[in-house]
MDTraj code that builds the backbone (N, CA, C; nanometers):
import mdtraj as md
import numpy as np

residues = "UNK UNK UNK UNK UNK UNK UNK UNK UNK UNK UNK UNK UNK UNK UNK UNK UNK UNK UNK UNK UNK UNK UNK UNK UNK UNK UNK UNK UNK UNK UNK UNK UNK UNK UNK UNK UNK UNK UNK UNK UNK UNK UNK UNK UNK UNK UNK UNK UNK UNK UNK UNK UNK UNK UNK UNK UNK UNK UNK UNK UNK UNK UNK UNK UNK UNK UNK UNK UNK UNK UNK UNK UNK UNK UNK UNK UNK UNK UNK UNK UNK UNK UNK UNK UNK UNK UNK UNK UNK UNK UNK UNK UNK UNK UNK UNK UNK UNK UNK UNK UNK UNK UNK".split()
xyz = np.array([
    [-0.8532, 0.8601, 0.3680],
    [-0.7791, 0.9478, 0.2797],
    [-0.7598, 1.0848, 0.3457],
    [-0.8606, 1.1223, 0.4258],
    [-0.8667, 1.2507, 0.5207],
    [-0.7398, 1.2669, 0.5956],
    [-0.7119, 1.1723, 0.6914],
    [-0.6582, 1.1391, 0.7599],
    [-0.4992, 1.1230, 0.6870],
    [-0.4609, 1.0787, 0.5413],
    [-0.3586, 1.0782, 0.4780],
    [-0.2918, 1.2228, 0.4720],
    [-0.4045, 1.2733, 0.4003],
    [-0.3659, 1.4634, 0.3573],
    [-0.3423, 1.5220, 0.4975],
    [-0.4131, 1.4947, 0.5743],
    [-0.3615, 1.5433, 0.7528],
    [-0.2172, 1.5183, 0.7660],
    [-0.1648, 1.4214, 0.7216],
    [-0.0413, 1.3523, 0.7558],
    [-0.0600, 1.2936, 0.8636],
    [-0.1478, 1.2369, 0.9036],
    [-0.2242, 1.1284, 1.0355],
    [-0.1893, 0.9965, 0.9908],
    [-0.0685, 0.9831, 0.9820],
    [-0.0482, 0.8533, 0.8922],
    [-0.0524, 0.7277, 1.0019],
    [-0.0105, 0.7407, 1.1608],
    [-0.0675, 0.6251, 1.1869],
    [-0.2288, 0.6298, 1.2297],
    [-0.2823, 0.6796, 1.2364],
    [-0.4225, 0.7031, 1.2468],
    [-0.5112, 0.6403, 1.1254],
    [-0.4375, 0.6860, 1.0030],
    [-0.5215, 0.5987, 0.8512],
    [-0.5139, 0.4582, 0.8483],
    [-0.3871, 0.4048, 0.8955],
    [-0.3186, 0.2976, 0.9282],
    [-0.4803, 0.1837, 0.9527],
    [-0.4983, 0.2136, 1.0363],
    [-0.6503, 0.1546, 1.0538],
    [-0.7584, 0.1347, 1.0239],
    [-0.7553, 0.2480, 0.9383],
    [-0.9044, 0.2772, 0.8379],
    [-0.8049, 0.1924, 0.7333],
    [-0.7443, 0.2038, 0.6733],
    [-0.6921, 0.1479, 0.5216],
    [-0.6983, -0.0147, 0.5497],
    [-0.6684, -0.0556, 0.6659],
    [-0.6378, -0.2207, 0.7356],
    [-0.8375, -0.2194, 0.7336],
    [-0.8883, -0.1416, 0.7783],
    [-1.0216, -0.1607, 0.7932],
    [-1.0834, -0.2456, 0.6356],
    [-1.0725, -0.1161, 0.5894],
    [-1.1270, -0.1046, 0.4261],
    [-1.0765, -0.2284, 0.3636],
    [-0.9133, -0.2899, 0.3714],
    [-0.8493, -0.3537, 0.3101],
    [-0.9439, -0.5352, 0.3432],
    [-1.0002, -0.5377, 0.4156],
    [-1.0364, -0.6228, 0.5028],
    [-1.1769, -0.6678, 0.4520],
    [-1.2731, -0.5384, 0.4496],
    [-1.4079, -0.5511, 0.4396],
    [-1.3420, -0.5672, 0.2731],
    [-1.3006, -0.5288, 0.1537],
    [-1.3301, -0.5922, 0.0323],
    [-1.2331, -0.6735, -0.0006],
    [-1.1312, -0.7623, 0.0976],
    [-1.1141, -0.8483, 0.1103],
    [-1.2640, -0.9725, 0.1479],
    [-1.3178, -0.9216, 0.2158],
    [-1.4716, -0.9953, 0.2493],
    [-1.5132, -1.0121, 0.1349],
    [-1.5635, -0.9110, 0.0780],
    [-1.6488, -0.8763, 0.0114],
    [-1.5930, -0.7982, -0.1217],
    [-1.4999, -0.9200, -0.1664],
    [-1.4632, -0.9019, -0.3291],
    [-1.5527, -0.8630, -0.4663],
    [-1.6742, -0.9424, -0.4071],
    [-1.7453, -0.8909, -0.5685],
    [-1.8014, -0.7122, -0.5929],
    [-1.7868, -0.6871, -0.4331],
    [-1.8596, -0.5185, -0.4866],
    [-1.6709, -0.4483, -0.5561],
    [-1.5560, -0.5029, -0.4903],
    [-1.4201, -0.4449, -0.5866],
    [-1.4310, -0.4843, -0.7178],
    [-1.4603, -0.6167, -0.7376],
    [-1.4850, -0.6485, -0.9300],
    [-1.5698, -0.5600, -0.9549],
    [-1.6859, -0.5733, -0.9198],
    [-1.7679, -0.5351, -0.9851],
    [-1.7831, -0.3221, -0.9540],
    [-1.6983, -0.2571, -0.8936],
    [-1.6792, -0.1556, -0.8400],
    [-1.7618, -0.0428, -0.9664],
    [-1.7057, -0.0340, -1.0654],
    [-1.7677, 0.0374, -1.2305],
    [-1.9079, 0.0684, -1.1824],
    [-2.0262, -0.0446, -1.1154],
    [-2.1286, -0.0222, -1.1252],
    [-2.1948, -0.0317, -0.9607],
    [-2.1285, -0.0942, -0.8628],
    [-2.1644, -0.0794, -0.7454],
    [-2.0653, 0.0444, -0.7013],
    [-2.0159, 0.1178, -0.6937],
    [-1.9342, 0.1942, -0.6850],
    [-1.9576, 0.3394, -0.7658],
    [-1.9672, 0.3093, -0.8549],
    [-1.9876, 0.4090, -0.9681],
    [-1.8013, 0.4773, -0.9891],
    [-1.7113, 0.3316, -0.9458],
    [-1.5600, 0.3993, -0.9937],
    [-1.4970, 0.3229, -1.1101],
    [-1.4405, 0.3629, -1.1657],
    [-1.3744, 0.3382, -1.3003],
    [-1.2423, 0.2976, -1.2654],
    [-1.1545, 0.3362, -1.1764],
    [-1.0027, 0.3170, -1.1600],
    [-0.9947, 0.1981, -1.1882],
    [-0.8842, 0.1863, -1.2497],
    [-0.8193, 0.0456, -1.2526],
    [-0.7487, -0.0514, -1.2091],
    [-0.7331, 0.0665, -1.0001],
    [-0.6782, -0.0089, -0.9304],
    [-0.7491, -0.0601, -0.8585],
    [-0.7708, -0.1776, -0.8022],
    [-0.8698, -0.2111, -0.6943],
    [-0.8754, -0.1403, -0.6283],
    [-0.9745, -0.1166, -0.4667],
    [-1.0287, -0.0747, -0.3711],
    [-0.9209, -0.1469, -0.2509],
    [-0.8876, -0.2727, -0.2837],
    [-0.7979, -0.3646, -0.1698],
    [-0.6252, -0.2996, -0.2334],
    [-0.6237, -0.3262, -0.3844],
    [-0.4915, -0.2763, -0.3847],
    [-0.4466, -0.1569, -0.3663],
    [-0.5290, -0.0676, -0.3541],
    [-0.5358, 0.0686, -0.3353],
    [-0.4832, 0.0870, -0.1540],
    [-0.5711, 0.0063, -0.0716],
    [-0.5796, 0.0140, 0.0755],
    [-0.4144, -0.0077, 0.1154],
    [-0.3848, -0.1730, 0.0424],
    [-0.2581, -0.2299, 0.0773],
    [-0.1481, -0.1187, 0.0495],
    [-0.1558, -0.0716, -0.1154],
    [-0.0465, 0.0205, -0.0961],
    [-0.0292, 0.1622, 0.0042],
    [-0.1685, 0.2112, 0.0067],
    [-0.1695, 0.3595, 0.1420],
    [-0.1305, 0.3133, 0.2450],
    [-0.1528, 0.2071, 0.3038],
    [-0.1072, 0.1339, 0.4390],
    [0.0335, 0.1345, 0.4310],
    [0.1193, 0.0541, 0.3360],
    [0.2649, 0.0492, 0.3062],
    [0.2813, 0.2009, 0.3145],
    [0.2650, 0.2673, 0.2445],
    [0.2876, 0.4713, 0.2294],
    [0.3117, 0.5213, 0.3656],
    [0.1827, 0.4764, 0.4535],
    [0.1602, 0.5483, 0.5888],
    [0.2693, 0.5004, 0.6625],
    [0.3263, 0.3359, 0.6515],
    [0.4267, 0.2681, 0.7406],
    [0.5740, 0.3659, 0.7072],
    [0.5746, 0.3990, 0.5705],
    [0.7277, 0.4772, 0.5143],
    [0.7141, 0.6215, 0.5952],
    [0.6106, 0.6813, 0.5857],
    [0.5744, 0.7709, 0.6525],
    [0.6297, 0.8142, 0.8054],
    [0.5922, 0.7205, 0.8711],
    [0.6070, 0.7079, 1.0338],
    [0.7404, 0.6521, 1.0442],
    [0.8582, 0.6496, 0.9479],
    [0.9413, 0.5846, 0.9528],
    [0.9712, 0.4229, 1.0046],
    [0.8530, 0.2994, 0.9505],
    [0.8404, 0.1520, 0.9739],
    [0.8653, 0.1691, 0.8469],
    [1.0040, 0.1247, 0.7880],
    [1.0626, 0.0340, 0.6496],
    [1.0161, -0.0688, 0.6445],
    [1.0104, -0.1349, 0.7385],
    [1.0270, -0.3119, 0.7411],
    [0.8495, -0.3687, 0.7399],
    [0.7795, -0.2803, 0.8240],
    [0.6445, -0.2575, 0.7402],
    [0.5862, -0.2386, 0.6026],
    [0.6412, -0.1430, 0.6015],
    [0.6214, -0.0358, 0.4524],
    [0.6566, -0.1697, 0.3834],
    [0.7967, -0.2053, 0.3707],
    [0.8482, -0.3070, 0.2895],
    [0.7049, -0.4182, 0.2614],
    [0.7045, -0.4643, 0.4277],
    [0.6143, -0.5989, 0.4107],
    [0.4737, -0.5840, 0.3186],
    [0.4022, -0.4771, 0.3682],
    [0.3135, -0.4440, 0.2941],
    [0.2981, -0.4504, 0.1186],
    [0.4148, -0.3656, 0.0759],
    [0.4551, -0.3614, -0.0687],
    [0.4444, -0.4765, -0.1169],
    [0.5122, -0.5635, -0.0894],
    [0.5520, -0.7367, -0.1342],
    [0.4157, -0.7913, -0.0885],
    [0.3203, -0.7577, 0.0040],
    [0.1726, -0.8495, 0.0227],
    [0.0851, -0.7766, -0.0808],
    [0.0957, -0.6019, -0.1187],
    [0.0731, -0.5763, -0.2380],
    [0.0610, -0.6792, -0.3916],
    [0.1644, -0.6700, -0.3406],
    [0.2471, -0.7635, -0.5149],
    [0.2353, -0.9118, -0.4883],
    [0.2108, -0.9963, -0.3797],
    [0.1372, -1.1375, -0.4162],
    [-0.0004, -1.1508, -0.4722],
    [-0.0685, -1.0126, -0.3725],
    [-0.2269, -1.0474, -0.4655],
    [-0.2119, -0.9811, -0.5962],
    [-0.1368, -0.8664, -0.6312],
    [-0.1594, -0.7441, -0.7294],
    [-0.0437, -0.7833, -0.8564],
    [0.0119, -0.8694, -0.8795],
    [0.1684, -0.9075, -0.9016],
    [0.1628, -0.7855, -1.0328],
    [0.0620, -0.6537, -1.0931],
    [0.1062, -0.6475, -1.1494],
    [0.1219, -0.4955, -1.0774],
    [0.0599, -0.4626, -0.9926],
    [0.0436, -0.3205, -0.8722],
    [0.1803, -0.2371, -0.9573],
    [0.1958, -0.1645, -1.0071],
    [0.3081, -0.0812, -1.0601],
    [0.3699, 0.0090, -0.9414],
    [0.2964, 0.0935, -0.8570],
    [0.2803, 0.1781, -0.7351],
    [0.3713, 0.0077, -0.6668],
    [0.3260, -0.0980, -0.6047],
    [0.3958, -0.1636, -0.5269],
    [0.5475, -0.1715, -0.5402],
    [0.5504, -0.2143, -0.7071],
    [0.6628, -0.2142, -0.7796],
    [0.7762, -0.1103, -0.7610],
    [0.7305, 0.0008, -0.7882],
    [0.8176, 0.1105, -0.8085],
    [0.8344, 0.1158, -0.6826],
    [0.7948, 0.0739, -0.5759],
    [0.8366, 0.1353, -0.4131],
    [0.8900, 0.0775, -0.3644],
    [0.8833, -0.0828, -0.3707],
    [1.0102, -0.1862, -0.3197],
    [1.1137, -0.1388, -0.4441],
    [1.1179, -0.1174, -0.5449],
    [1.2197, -0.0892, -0.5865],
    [1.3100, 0.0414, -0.5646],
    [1.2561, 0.1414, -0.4971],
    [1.3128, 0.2655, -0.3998],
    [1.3762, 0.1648, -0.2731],
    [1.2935, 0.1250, -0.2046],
    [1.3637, 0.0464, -0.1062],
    [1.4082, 0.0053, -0.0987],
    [1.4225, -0.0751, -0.2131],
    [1.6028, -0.1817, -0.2132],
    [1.6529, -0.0288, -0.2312],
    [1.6796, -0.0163, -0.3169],
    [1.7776, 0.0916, -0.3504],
    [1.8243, 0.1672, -0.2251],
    [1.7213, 0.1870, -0.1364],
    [1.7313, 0.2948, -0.0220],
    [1.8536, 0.1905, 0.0836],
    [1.7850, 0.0813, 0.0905],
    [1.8902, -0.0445, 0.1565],
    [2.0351, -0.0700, 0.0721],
    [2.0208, -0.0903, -0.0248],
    [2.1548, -0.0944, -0.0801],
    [2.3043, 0.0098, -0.0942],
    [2.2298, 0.1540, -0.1033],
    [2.2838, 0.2550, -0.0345],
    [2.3489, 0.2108, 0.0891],
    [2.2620, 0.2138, 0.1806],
    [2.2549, 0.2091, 0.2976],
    [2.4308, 0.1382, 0.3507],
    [2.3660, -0.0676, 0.2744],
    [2.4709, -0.1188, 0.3058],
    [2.5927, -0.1189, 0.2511],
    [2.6152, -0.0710, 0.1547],
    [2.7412, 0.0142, 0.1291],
    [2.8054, 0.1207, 0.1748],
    [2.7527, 0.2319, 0.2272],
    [2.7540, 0.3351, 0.4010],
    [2.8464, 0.2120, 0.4551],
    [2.8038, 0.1032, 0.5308],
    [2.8532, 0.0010, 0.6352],
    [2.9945, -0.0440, 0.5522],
    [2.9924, -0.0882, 0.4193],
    [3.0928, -0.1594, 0.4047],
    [3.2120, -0.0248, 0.3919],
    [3.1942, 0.0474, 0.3816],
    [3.3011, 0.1704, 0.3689],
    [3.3803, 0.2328, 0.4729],
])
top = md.Topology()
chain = top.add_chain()
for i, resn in enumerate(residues, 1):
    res = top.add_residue(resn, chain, resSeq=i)
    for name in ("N", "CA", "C"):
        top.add_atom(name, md.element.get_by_symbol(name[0]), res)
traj = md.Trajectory(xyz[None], top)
């Protein structure tokens, strides 16, 4: 997160893939987070990682990252709102786009 507020966005890139990974491993300390954790959020620890990772890719200007990420967001998270709302900027940002071309 240090590394986010820096704007070190490919640098977090790794820690977030890190993190995303280990409670991918090790799912029950994210369920159970309230009391191994002592956090309350209601977003996971993994869905949390997946979407900063996608953020950091928009960041460094990787769409097609950013994109991929969002949508691997939203297979495990299908209800991730943050995933949601950002592929839905991105189409939008693409659809723009390809209308620019057809003009």
């Amino acid at each position: 997160m240090k590394l986010t507020k820096e704007q070190k966005f490919g640098e977090a890139i790794k820690y977030y893939e890190r993190s995303a990974e280990y409670f991918k491993k090790n799912n029950w300390l994210d369920k159970y987070r309230f009391i191994t954790l002592f956090s309350a959020s209601k977003m996971s620890y993994r869905e949390m990682d997946l979407n900063n990772i996608a953020f950091c890719y928009s960041q460094i200007g990787n769409g097609t990252k950013s994109k991929e990420y969002y949508e691997k967001t939203l297979s495990e998270f299908p209800e991730s709102i943050m995933a949601k709302t950002a592929l839905k900027l991105i189409n939008s940002a693409q659809n723009i786009e390809n209308q620019k071309t057809v003009v």
